[in-house]
N, C-alpha and C positions, 0 to 999 in steps of 0.2 A: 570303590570307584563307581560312579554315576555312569548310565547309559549317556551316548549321545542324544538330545534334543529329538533329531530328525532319523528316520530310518533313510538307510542310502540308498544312493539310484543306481538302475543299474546302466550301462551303454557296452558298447562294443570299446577294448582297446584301443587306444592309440597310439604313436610311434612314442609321444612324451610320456608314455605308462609304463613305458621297458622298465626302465631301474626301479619303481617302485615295486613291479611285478618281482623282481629279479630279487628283491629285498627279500617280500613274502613268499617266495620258494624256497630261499636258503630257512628263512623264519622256520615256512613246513616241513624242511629236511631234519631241522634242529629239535622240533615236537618229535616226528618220527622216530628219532633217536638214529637219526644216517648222516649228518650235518658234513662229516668227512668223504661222506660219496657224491654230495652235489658239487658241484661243478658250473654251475649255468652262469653264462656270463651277459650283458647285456648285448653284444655285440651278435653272441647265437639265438637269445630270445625275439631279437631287432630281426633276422634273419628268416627265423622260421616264423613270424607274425607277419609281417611287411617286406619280405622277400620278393624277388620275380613271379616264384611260384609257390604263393604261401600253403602249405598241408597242414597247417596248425593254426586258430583261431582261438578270442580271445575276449572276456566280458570282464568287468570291473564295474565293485560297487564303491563308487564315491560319496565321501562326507557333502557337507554343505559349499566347502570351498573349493570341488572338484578333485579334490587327493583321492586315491587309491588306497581301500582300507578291506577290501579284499578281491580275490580272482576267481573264474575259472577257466581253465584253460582247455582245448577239445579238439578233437577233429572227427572226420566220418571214418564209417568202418561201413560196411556192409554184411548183410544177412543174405546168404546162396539159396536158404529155404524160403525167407518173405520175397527175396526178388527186390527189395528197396536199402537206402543205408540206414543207418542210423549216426545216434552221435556218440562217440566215446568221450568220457568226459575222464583228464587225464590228472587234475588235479582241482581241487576246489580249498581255496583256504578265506578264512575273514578272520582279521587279527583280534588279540582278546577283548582288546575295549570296544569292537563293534559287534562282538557275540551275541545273541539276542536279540539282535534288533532287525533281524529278519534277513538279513543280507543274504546267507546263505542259500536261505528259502527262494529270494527273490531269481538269485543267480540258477538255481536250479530251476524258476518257474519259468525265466527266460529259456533256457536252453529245451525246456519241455515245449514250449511256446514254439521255438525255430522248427523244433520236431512235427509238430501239428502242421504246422503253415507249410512244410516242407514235402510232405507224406510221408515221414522216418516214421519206422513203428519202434525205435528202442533207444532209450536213454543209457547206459551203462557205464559202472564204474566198477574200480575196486577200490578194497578200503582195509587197513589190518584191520587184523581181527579181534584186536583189544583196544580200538578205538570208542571213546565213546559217541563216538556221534552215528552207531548205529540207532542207538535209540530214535534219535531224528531222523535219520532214513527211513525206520519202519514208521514214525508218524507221519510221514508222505506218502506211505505206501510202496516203498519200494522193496522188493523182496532179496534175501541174499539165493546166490545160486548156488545150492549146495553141493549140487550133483558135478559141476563142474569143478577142474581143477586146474587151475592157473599154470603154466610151464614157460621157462626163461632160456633162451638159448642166448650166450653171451661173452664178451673174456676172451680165453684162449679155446673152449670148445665150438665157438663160436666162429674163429677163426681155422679153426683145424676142422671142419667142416666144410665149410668154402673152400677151403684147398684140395679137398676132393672133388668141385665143381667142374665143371668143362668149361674153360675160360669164353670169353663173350664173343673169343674173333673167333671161334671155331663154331660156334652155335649156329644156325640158321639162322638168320633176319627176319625178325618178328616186321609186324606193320612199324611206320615210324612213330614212334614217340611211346611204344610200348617196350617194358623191359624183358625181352625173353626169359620165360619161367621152364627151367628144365621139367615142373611138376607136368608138364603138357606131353611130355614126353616119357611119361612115368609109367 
């Protein structure tokens, strides 16, 4: 199979990019070998992208005729020791016949880009660990963090957790529009 012609561009998401995102997520579920855990549906990627109040953001590298031929998908996080956010980048895929051709790089150099322009001092991601596109990470320079260790709270522990919580009408009233954190009173 021949490269495309053109390397693709990148832009920001838009509402008409749901279903194609929503393709290549189930696509990256199905490489991951989880394909029976995803679940996304255009209607919650429409939501969390282009909602009232979107906390998920969205870039897409398009072919020549504007199609969707890969993502990444992100939001902020913050760092308590730098004091500024960063970006979590929560998924990145480019489908196989646009591999190569730099998309990924690009999509990444964007997001590095909003970092800069921004004052974020941290790009971040995870990645299995028998993927091979660490190779390409490390040739961007990105480091894995070894020291750190990933943890999932979720499911029924998840839920049996919260049921230990002090429900919200008993709580004190935070300022408005913040969600009281019992951690503040820990």
């Amino acid at each position: 199979m021949s490269l495309p012609v053109t390397a693709p561009t990148i832009r920001p998401a838009r509402p008409g990019d749901v279903p194609a995102i929503v393709a290549m997520v189930h696509e990256l579920a199905d490489y991951e070998k989880a394909a029976d855990r995803c679940g996304l549906t255009p209607a919650q990627l429409d939501t969390a992208l282009f909602g009232p109040a979107p906390a998920l953001f969205g870039h897409v590298a398009v072919d020549d005729a504007d199609r969707p031929v890969g993502f990444a998908l992100w939001f902020l996080n913050f760092s308590t020791w730098a004091g500024v956010h960063g970006i979590y980048l929560e998924d990145l895929y480019v489908r196989p016949a646009y591999r190569g051709t730099g998309a990924g790089r690009a999509l990444l150099a964007t997001l590095a880009g909003i970092c800069v322009e921004r004052g974020y001092r941290r790009l971040e991601w995870w990645m299995l660990d028998w993927n091979p596109a660490a190779r390409f990470y490390a040739s961007i320079g990105a480091e894995p963090m070894t020291e750190w260790v990933p943890y999932r709270l979720d499911g029924a522990a998840l839920h049996d957790l919260a049921a230990e919580g002090v429900t919200s009408a008993t709580r004190p009233s935070a300022r408005p529009g913040r969600v009281p954190d019992r951690g503040d009173e820990a």
